[in-house]
C-alpha positions in Angstrom: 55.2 57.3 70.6 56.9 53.9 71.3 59.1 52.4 69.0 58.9 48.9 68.3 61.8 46.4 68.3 63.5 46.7 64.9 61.2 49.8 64.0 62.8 51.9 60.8 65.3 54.7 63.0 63.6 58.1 63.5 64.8 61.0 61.6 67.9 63.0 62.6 66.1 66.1 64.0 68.9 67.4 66.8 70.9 69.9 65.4 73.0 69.5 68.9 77.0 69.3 68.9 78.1 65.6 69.5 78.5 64.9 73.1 80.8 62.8 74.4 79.8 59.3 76.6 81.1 59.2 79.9 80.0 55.6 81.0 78.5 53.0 79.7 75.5 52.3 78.2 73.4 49.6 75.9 72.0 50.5 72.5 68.4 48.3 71.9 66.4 47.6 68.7 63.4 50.2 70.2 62.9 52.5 72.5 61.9 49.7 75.3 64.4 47.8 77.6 62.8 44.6 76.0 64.4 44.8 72.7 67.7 43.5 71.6 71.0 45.5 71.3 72.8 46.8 68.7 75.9 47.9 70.6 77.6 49.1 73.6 78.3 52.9 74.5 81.7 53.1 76.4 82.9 56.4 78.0 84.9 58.4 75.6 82.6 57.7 72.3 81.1 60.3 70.3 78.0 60.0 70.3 75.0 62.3 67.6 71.6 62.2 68.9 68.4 62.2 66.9 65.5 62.6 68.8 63.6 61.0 72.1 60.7 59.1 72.9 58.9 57.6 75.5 59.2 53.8 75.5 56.5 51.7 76.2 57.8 50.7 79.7 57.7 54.3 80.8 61.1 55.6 80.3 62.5 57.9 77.7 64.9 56.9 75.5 67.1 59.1 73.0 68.1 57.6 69.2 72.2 57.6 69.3 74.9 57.1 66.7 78.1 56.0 67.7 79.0 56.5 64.2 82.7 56.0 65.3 81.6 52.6 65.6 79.1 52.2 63.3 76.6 51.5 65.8 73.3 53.4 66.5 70.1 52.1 68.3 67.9 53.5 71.9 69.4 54.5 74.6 68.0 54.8 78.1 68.1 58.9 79.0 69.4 58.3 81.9 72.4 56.6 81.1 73.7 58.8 78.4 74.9 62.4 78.8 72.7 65.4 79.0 69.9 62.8 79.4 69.6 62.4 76.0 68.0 64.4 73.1 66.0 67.4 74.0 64.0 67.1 70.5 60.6 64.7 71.0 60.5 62.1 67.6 57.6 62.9 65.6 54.8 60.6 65.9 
């Protein structure tokens, strides 16, 4: 299921450690690369996953909090370590 731009956040169903960013990478308003950001991962944050989902443009995209920054949004998989969340958001 896609997330729409500005969508209420999924629940937090990974019960994963945080990981830890080693690049950069955007944070959007949904899971689809034509939504707005919300922030800016940068190597070295901490980031908590919640789930993943596949966007409407056909990539998967993982809920993050950088709660360090108190940001959270969608993140592309394959820009964010482990490539993302392993646990599918409910539909």
């Amino acid at each position: 299921m896609h997330y729409s731009c500005g969508q209420t956040r999924p629940p937090n169903l990974d019960g994963s450690a945080f990981v830890t960013a080693t690049g950069a990478a955007v944070m959007l308003r949904g899971s689809s690369a034509g939504c707005g950001l919300t922030g800016v991962i940068l190597g070295g944050d901490r980031l908590d996953y919640y789930c993943w989902t596949l966007g409407n443009d056909g990539y998967t995209y993982t809920f993050v909090s950088a709660f360090e920054k108190g940001a959270a949004g969608w993140a592309l998989d394959s820009e964010i370590p482990n490539n993302g969340s392993s646990v599918h958001c409910p539909i």
